[in-house]
N, C-alpha and C positions, 0 to 999 in steps of 0.2 A: 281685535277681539270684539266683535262686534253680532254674531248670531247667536243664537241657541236661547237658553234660559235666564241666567243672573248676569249680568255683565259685572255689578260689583262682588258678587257673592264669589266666582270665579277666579278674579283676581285677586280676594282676599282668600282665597284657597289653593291659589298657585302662583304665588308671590316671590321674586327672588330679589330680596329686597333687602338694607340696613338703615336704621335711625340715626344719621350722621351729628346727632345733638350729644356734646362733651360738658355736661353741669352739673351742679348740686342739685340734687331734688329729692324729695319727701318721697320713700320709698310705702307705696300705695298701697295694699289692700290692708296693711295692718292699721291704717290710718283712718280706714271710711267705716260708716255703717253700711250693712246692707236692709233696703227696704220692701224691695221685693225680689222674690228669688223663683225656681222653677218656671224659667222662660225657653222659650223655643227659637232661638237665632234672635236677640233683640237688637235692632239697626235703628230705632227711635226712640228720642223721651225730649218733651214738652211740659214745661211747666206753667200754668195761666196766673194771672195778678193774686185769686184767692189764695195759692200754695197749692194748687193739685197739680199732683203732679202725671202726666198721659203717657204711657207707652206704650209701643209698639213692637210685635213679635213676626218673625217669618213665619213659623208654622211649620207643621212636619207633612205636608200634603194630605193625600186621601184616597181613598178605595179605587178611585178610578186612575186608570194608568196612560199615561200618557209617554210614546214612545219621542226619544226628543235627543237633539245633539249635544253635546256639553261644548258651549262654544269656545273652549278652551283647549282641550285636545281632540276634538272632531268624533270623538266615542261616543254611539249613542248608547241613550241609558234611557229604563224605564224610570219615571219618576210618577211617583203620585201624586194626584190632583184632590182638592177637597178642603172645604172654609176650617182651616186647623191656625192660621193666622187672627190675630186679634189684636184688641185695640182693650187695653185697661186703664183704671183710674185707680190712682191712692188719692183718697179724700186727704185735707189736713186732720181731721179725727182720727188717721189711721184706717179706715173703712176700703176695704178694696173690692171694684166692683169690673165685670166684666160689659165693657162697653157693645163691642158689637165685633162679629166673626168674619173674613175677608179669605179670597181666595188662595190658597198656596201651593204651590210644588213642591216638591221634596225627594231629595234620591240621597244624598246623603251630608252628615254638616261640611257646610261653607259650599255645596252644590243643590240651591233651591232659591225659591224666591218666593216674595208674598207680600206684608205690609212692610214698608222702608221706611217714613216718615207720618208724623202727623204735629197737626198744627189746630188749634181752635180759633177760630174768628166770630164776634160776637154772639159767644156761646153755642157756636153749630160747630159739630169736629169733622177735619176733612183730612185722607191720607192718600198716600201713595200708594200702590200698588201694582210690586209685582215686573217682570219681565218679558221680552217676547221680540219673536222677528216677523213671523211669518201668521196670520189666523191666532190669534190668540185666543183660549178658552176665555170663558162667560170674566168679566171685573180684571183681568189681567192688563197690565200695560194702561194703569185709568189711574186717575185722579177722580176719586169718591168724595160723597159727603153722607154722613152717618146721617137718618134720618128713623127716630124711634127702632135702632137699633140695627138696623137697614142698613146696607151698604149701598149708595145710589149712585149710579158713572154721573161723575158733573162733564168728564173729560175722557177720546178713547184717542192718550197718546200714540196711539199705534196706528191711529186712522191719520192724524195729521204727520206722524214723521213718514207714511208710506205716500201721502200725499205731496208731502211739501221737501222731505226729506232736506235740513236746513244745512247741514253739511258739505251735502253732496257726494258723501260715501256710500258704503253699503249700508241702507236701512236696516236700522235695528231702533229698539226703544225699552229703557230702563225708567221708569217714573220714579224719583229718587228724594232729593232734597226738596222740601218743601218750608215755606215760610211766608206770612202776613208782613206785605210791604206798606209803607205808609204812608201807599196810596190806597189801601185799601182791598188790595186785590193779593191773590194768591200768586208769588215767586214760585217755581219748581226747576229744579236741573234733571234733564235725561243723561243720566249716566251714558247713555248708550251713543244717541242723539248728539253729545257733545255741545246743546247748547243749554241756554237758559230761557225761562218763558214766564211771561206773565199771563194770569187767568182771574179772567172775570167769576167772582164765585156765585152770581146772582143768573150768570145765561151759562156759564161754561166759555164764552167766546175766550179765543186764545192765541197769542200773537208770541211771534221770538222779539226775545231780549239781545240777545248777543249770542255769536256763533262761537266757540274756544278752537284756539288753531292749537295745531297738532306740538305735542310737545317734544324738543331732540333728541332722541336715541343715538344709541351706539352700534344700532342693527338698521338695517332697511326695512319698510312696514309694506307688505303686498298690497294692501286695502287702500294706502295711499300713493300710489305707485311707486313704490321703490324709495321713498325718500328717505331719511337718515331721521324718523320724525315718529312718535307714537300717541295715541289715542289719550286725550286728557283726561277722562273720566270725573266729568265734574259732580261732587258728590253735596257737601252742606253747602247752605246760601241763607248771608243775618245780614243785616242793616244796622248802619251810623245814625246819628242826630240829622246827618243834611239829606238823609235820604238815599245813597248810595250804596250799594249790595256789593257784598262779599264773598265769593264762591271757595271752596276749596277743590283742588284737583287732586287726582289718586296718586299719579295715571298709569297706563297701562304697560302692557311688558315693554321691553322685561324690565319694570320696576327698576332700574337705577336711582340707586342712592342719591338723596339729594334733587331729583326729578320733581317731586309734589312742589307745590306753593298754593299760595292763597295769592284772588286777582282780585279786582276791584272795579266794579262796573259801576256807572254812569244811569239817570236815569232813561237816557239817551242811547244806552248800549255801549261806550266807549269802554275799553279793555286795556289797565296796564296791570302791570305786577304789583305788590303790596308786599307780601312774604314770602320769601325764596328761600332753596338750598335746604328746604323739610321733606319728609318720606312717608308717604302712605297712609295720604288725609283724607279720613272718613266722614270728617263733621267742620263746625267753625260757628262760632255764637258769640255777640257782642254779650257783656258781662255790665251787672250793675258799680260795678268800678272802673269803668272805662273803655276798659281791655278790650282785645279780642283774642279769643281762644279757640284752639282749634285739639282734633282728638287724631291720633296716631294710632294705627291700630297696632305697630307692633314689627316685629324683626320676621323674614323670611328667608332662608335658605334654601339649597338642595335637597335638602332634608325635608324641609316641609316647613309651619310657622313655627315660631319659635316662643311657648309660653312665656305670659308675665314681661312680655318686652315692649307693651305699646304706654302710652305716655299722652299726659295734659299738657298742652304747650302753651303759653300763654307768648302770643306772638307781638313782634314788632316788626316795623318798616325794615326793610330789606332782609341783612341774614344774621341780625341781632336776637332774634327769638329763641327764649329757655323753655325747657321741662321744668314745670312747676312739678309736676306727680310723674313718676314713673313707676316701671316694674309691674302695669296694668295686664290683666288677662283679656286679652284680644278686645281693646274698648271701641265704639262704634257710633258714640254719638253725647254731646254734653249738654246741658238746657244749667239756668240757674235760676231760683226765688229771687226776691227782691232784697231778702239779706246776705247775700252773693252767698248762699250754698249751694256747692254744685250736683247736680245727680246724672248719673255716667251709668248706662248703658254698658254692661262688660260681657266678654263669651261671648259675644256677637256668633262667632263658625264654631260653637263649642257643639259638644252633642246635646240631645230635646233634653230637656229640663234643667241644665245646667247655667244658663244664661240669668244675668242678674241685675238688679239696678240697686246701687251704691250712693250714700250721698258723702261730701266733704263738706264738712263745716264749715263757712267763713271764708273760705277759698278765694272769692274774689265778692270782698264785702266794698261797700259802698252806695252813691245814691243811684238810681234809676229813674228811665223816662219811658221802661218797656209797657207797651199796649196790655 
């Protein structure tokens, strides 16, 4: 699953897929506040040291149509094109303000793509954006930086994976997870891409981190020749005290249970396992109590997703990790204050204005050393 439009959107819209976690947990939406609500696919939230908190929305596309394959079952579909994607701020006053507008597609919810992530680094805000294999419209397949409102390419992932293609599969490129490492540079995962990459935020210059090998299926994958192995899709990526990054993987079909984990890179690039035997991880963020937590988006059948089934997992080394929150509506991404409140991105594939951001209280309180 590697051409067309969303690589993650795609597969969190044609997912056959179960959450193999058996625990007590805090049955969720009765439990959160909601803080902002009428969002458009929201797949990010970032919260900075003052308490604001940034999100990021797909977007429902735009007037102009763009004829394109849905890289999941090879149909093509017109999809609209057009800056319907954004980037918003909840002050801690409560004041909400519209940052700046980003490029999107749209054909229908959980098949579209636009902003994924954002992240601010000393006070400049930089995101994701967007999907693509082949020519991608104007900010697609980039890593931007807001600039008075501005969306500006720091990055045109889709020029370097068709150049360098790090995999050595079929080129394709998803700009997905984004995160400030502390070296100072911008972490991103290509969903599509399959690796991870560092980026300089001052030239754009940008180099791979680490390639993710293909993870074992129960089917043969054509794109990698036959082998019994499918596409990782690595989606969030947070950092420890020593400096080491933490990716989550999705990954791709057909989504077996128990398939996702969280790995653990090096800053060297060295790749082993951390958290095994979890399903259909969208996100993963070190917490001001220690932790690390990652976001589940949720149960998939035949049938299609399956509301209210995705979950807060607050993870450990191997396949010790609980469901702190469950019973979540399609969650896609978790950030936390510095008094471990968490705020959770939910609706992610829901329909346009239904998407929402949630906070829990005290979730994972304790001390902090985040930037």
């Amino acid at each position: 699953m590697r051409n067309g439009v969303a690589v993650v959107g795609i597969v969190l819209a044609l997912a056959l897929a179960a959450m193999p976690l058996d625990v007590d947990a805090v049955a969720a939406q009765e439990a959160a506040t909601t803080v902002m609500g009428e969002l458009n696919g929201p797949m990010g939230v970032f919260v900075t040291s003052d308490g604001s908190v940034w999100v990021i929305d797909t977007g429902v596309g735009g007037d102009e149509v763009l004829t394109i394959p849905n890289p999941g079952t090879g149909v093509v579909g017109d999809y609209g094109f057009g800056e319907s994607s954004r980037i918003l701020r909840l002050a801690p006053d409560g004041e909400h303000t519209e940052v700046a507008r980003l490029p999107s597609l749209y054909l229908a919810p959980g098949d579209g793509a636009g902003g994924s992530r954002v992240a601010v680094l000393d006070g400049t805000v930089y995101a994701t954006v967007g999907a693509y294999s082949v020519d991608p419209p104007p900010g697609m397949a980039s890593v931007v930086r807001i600039d008075d409102g501005r969306a500006i390419q720091l990055v045109n992932i889709w020029d370097f994976e068709s150049s360098n293609n790090p995999d050595g599969l079929l080129p394709g490129s998803n700009p997905y997870g984004l995160a400030v490492g502390p070296d100072g540079d911008l972490w991103m995962t290509d969903a599509a891409g399959n690796a991870l990459y560092r980026i300089d935020p001052a030239t754009g210059e940008t180099e791979v981190v680490a390639v993710f090998e293909g993870v074992p299926s129960p089917i043969p994958h054509a794109d990698r020749g036959g082998v019994m192995e499918t596409d990782p899709v690595p989606t969030g990526v947070t950092f420890d005290e020593e400096g080491n990054a933490y990716v989550s993987l999705l990954p791709g079909f057909p989504f077996a249970p128990g398939s996702s984990k969280v790995v653990k890179v090096t800053s060297d690039g060295v790749v082993t396992d951390y958290a095994t035997d979890l399903t259909m991880l969208t996100d993963v963020r070190m917490a001001p109590d220690g932790h690390l937590y990652a976001v589940s988006i949720g149960l998939f059948t035949d049938q299609g997703p399956v509301p209210n089934s995705g979950a807060i997992i607050r993870l450990q080394e191997g396949t010790a990790s609980e469901a702190v929150v469950s019973d979540l509506l399609f969650p896609t991404s978790i950030d936390f204050n510095e008094a471990g409140d968490a705020f959770l991105t939910i609706n992610g594939i829901g329909a346009p204005g239904t998407g929402e951001v949630v906070k829990f209280e005290g979730l994972a309180s304790g001390s902090s050393s985040r930037r």
